[in-house]
C-alpha positions as CSV (number, residue, x, y, z in Angstrom):
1,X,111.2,112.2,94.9
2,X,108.6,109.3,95.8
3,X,106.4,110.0,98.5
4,X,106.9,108.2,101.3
5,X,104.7,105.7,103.6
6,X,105.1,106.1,107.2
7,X,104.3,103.0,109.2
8,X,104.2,103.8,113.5
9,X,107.7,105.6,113.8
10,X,109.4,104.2,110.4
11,X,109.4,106.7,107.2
12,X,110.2,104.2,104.4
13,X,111.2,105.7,101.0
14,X,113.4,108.3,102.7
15,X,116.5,109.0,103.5
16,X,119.0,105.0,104.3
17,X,117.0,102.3,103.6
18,X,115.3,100.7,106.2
19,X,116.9,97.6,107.4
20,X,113.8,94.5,107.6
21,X,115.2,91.6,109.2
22,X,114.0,88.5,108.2
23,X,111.4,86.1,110.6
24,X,112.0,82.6,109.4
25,X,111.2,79.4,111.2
26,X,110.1,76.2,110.8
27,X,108.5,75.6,114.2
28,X,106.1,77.9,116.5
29,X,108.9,77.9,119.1
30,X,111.7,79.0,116.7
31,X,109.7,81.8,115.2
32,X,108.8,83.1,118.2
33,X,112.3,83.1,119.6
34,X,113.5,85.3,117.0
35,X,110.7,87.6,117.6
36,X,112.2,88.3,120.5
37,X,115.5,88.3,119.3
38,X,114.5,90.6,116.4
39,X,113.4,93.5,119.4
40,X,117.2,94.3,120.4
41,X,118.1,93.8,116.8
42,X,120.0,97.0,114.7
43,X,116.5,96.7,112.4
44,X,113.4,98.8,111.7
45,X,110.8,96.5,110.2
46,X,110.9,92.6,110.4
47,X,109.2,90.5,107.9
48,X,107.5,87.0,109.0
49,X,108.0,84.4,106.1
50,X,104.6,82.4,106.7
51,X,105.2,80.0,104.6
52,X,108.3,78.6,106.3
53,X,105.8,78.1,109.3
54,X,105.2,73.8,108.6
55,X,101.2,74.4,110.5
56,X,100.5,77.1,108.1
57,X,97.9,75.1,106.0
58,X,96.2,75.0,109.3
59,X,94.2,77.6,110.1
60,X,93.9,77.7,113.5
61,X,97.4,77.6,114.6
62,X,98.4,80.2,111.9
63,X,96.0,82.6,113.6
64,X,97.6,81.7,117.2
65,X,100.8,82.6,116.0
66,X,100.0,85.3,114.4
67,X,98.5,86.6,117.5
68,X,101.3,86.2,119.5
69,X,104.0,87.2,117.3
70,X,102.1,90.7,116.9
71,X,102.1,90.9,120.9
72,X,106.0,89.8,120.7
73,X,107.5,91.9,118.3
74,X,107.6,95.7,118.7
75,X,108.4,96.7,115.6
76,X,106.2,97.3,112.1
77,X,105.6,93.7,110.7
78,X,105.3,93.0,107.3
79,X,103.8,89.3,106.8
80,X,104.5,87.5,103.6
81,X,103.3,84.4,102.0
82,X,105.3,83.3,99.4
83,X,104.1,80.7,97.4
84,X,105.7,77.6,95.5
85,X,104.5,79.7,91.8
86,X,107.2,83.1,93.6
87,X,110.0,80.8,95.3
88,X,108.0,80.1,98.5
89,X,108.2,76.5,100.3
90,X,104.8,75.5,100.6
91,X,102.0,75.2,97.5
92,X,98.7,76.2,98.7
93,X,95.2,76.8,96.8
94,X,94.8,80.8,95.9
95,X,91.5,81.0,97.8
96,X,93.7,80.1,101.2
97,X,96.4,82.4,100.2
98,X,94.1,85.4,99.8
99,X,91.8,84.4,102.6
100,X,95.3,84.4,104.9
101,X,95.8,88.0,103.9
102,X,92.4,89.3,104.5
103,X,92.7,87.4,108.1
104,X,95.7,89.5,108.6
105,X,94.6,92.1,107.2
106,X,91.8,92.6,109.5
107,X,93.0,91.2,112.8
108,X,95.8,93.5,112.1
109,X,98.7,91.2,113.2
110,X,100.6,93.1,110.7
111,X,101.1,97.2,109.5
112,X,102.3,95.8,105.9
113,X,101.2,93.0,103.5
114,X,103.0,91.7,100.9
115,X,101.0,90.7,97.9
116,X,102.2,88.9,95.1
117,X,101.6,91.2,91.8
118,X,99.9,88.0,89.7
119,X,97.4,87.7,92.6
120,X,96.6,91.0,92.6
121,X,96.7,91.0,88.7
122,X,93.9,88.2,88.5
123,X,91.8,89.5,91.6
124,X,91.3,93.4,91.4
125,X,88.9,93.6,94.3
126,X,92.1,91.8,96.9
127,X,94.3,95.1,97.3
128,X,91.3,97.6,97.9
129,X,89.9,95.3,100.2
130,X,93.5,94.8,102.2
131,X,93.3,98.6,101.8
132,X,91.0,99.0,103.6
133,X,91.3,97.3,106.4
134,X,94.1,99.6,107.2
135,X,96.7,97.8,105.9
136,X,100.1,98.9,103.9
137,X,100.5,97.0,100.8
138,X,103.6,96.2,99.0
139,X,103.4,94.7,95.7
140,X,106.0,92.3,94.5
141,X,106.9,90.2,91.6
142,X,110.1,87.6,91.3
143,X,111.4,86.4,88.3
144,X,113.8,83.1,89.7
145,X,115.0,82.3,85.1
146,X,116.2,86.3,84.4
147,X,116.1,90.0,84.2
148,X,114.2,92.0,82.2
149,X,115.1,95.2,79.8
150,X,115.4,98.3,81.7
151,X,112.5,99.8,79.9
152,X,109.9,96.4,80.8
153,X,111.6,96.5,84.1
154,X,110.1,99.9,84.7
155,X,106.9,99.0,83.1
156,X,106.3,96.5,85.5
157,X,107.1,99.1,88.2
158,X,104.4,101.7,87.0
159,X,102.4,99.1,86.2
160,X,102.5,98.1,90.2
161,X,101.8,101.7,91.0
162,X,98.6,101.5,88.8
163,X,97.2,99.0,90.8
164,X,97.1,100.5,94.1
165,X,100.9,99.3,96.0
166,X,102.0,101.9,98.6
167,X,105.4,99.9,98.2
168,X,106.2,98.5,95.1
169,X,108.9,95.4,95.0
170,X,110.6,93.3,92.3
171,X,113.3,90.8,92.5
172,X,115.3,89.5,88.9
173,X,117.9,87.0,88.6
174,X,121.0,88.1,87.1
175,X,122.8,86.2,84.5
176,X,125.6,88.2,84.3
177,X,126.8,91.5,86.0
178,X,125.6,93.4,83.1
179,X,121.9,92.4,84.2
180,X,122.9,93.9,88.0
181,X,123.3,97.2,86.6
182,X,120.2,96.9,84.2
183,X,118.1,96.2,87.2
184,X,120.3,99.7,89.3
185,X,119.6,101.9,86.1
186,X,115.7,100.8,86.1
187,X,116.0,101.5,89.8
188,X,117.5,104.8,89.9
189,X,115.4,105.8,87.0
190,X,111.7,105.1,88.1
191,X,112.8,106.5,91.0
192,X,113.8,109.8,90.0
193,X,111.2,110.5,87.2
194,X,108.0,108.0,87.3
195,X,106.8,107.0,90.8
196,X,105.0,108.5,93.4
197,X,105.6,105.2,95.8
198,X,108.9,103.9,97.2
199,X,110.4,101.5,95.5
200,X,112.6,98.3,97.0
201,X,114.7,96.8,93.8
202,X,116.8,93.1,94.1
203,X,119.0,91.6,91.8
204,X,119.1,88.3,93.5
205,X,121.6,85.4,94.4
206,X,125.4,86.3,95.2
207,X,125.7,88.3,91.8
208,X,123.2,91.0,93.5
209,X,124.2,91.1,96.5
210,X,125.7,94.8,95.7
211,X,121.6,95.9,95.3
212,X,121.3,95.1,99.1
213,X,123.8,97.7,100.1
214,X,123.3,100.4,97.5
215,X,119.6,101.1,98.2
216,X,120.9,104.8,99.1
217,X,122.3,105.3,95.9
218,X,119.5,103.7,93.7
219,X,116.6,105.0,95.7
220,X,115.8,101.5,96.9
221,X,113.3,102.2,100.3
222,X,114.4,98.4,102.0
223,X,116.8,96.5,102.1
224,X,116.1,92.8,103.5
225,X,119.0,90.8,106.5
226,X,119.0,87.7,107.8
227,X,118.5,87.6,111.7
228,X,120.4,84.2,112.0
229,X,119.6,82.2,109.1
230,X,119.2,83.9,105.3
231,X,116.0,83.3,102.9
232,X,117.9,83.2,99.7
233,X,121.8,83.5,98.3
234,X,123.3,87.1,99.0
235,X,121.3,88.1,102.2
236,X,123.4,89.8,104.7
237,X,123.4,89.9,108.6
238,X,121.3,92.6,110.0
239,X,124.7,94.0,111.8
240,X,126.5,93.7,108.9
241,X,124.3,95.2,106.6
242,X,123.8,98.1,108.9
243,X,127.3,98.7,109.3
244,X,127.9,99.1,105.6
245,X,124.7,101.1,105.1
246,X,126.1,103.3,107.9
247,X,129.3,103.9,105.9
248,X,128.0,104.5,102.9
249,X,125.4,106.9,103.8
250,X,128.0,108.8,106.1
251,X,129.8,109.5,103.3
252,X,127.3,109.7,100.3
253,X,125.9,113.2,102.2
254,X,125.5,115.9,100.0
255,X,126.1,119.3,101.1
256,X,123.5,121.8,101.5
257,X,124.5,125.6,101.7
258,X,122.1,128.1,103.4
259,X,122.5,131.3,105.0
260,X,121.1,134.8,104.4
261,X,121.1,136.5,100.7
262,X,124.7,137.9,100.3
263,X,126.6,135.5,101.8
264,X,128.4,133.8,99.0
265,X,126.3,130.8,98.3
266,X,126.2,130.7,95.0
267,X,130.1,131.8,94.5
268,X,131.0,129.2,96.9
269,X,128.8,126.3,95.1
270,X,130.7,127.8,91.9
271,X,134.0,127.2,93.1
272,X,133.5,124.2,94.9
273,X,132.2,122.7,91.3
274,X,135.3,123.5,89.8
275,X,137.8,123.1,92.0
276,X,137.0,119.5,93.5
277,X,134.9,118.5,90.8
278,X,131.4,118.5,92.9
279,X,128.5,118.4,90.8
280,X,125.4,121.7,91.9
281,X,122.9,123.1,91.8
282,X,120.8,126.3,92.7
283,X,117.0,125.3,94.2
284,X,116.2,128.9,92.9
285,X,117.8,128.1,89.4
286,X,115.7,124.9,89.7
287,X,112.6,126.8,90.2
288,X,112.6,129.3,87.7
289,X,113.7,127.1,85.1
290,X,110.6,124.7,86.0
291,X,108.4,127.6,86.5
292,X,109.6,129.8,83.6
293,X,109.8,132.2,85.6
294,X,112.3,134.5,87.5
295,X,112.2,134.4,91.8
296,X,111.0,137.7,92.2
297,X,108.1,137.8,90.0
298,X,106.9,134.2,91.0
299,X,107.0,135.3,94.9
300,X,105.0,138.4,94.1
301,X,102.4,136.8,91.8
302,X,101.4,134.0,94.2
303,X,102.9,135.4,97.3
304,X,105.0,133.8,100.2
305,X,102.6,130.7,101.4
306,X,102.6,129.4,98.0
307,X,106.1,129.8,96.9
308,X,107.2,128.4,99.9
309,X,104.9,125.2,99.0
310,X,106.5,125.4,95.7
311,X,109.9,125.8,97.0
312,X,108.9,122.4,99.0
313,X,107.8,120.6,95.8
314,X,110.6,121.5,94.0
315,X,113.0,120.3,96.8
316,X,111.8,117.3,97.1
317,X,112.1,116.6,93.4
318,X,115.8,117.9,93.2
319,X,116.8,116.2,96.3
320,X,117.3,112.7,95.1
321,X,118.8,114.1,91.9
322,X,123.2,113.8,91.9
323,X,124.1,116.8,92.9
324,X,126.9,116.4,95.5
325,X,126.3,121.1,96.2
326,X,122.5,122.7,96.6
327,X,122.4,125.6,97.1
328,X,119.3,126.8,98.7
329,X,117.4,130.4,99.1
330,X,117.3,132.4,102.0
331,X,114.1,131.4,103.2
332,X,114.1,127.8,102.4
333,X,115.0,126.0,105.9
334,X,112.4,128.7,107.8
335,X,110.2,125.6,107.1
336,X,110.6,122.5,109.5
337,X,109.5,120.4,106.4
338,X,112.6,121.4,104.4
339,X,114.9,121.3,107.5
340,X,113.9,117.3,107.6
341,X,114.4,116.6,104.0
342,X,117.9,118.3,104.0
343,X,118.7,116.8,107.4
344,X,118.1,113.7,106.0
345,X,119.8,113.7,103.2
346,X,122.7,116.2,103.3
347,X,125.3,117.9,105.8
348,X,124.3,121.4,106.4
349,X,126.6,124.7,105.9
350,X,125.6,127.7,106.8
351,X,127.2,130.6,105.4
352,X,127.3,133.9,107.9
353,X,128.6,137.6,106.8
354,X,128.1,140.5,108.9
355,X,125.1,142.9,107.8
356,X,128.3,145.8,106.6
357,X,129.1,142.8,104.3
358,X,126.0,141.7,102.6
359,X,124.8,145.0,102.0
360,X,127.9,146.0,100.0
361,X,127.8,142.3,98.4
362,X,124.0,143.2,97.3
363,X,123.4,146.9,96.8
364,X,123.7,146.6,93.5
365,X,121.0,143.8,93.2
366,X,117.5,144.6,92.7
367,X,116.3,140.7,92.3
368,X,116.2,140.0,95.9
369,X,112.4,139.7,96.9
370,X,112.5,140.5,100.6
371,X,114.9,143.3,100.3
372,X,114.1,145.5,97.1
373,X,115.1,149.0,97.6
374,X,115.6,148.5,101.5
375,X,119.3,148.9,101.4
376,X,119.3,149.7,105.2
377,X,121.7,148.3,107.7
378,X,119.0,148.4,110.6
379,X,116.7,146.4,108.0
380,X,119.3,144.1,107.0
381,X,120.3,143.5,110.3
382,X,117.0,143.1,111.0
383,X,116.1,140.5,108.6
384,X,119.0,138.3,109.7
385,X,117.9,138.4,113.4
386,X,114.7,136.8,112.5
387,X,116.6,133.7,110.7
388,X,120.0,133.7,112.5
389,X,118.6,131.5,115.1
390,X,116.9,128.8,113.1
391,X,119.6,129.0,110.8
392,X,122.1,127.9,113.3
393,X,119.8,125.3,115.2
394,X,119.8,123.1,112.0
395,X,123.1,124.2,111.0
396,X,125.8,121.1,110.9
397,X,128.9,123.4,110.0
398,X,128.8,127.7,110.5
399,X,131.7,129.3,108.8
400,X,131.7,133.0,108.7
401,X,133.0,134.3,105.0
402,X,133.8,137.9,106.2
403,X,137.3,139.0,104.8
404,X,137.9,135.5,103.3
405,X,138.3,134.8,99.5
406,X,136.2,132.2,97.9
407,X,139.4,129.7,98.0
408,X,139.3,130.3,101.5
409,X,135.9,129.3,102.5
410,X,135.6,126.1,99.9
411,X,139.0,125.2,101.9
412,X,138.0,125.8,105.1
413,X,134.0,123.7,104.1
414,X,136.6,120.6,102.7
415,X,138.3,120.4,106.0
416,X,135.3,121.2,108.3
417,X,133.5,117.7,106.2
418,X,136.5,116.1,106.4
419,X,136.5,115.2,102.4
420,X,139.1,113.2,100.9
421,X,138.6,114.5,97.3
């Protein structure tokens, strides 16, 4: 999973993506009227177009309006300046263009700067020094005549990376569908495997439209609306786009079983698998496989701080993956990091058995680190007192498995979630 940037009270690259309404005006009034309008808005970032703005070239009134659109809007601003070379409105010389962003920059009328990659590609010293000054930098490229390969698409990615973005940001045009869904594998893949940034992905024009609501699926951190009037083909309302990103993540939840050892979490995940066709997997299994090594042995050689910090890398690099069941250890959601990751990303099950039951389930089993050769009801019991209560606080469904067969509980989990499968 990409790290993620958090800008005031906004985590991009996690969980839906975050909704950036679009500033765009021609005159000072207009822009600032949908500054205000943008407050009450269904969005979480807004981005001002400068170069919509027809007194941009001078210098003066840009600043003003700057200045009063950062003590307007109350949400994180990203400022871009497109120019005429990336689709914008309005040629300018490249010394003004970079000097804008370093005014910006360090009058801080905005958290996030976009920077065109060729800019930043010809002038290494221009993303440091925006760095620097605080500021959030996404890096973007636009191709207006076609898309890429998937494999030069995801060059251009890393290569974006490389250079320093927090955000990194690229926008093909499609010439067929086919090109759609070479930009959503390129997407999805650098994702998963290559970056350690979030990554916003556009297929433009009315073709891509579908990369504006699939962000979820693809791992795409922000997905761009129109507050009343769209920058380019394909845009989508702010309400409308939230209402379909709503939807979809609402029902693209995966499901996260927990509980204490002896429960039926792995038998469960099993059966669920088969029966309805759910794709799983066991965070344990994950672990030793990465680790070559089995649970036991790698939480006594390093002990439980730093298995639970590997337990937490290893999440977050399985959590993005398609699995629809994961299965977590015992121990995992004891951690408020973990109970955020899988909060945001999943519906939570927790599994409950009395203490009679999971000692007969396990009292053959001599993996289980925290137990060992402690096959003591008062232990047990123990043991389950000091998680029960975090358990069920993060908990989204609690179904005991006492005196039920495995059929029982995956039917009674369906129902609970409401699947249609």
């Amino acid at each position: 999973m990409s790290k993620t940037v958090r800008v005031r009270n906004v985590e991009i690259g996690q969980g839906r993506p975050k909704i950036c309404a679009m500033i765009i005006g021609d005159t000072r009034e207009e822009i600032l009227e949908l500054a205000k309008i943008s407050n009450s808005a269904d969005c979480d970032l807004v981005e001002f177009r400068a170069d919509y703005y027809q007194d941009i070239l001078d210098p003066d009134k840009a600043e003003s309006l700057l200045d009063e659109l950062r003590s307007t809007v109350k949400k994180p601003i990203i400022f871009t300046f497109r120019r005429s070379e990336e689709g914008g409105r309005v040629a300018v010389p490249l010394s003004y263009y970079k000097k804008l962003l370093r005014m910006v920059a360090e009058k801080a009328y905005a958290e996030i700067l976009d920077v065109e990659m060729s800019v930043a590609t010809d002038d290494g010293s221009l993303v440091p020094d925006l760095k620097s000054m605080g500021s959030v930098i996404i890096l973007s490229l636009h191709n207006f005549n076609s898309t890429p390969t998937q494999s030069e698409i995801i060059k251009i990615f890393r290569n974006m990376e490389m250079m320093g973005a927090d955000i990194i940001k690229a926008a093909f045009m499609p010439g067929s569908k086919k090109d759609v869904l070479t930009l959503v594998n390129a997407a999805e893949e650098i994702s998963g495997s290559y970056t350690g940034c979030p990554v916003v992905a556009i297929s433009m024009g009315y073709l891509g439209m579908i990369t504006r609501i699939l962000g979820e699926f693809i791992d795409s951190a922000i997905s761009f609306a129109s507050i009343t009037r769209a920058s380019v083909p394909g845009q989508v309302n702010v309400d409308s786009l939230r209402m379909i990103l709503d939807v979809i993540h609402d029902n693209f939840k995966r499901v996260f079983l927990v509980g204490f050892m002896g429960t039926g979490k792995t038998a469960v995940a099993n059966q669920l698998a088969y029966k309805y066709g759910l794709s799983r997997i066991d965070l344990d299994a994950y672990i030793e496989q990465k680790e070559h090594s089995i649970i036991t042995e790698i939480y006594n050689s390093s002990g439980p701080e730093v298995f639970r910090s590997k337990e937490t890398k290893y999440l977050r690099k399985l959590i993005n993956q398609d699995y629809r069941v994961i299965t977590l250890g015992s121990g995992a959601l004891m951690q408020n990091e973990n109970v955020e990751l899988v909060k945001d990303k999943g519906i939570i099950v927790l599994l409950t058995a009395r203490p009679e039951s999971i000692i007969e389930r396990i009292k053959n089993d001599r993996t289980r680190p925290l137990v060992g050769e402690n096959m003591d009801l008062d232990y047990i019991s123990g043991l389950i007192r000091e998680r029960e209560e975090k358990y069920r606080a993060c908990a989204d469904v609690i179904i005991s498995t006492d005196d039920k067969t495995i059929d029982e509980i995956c039917k009674e989990i369906v129902e609970s979630l409401g699947f249609t499968l």
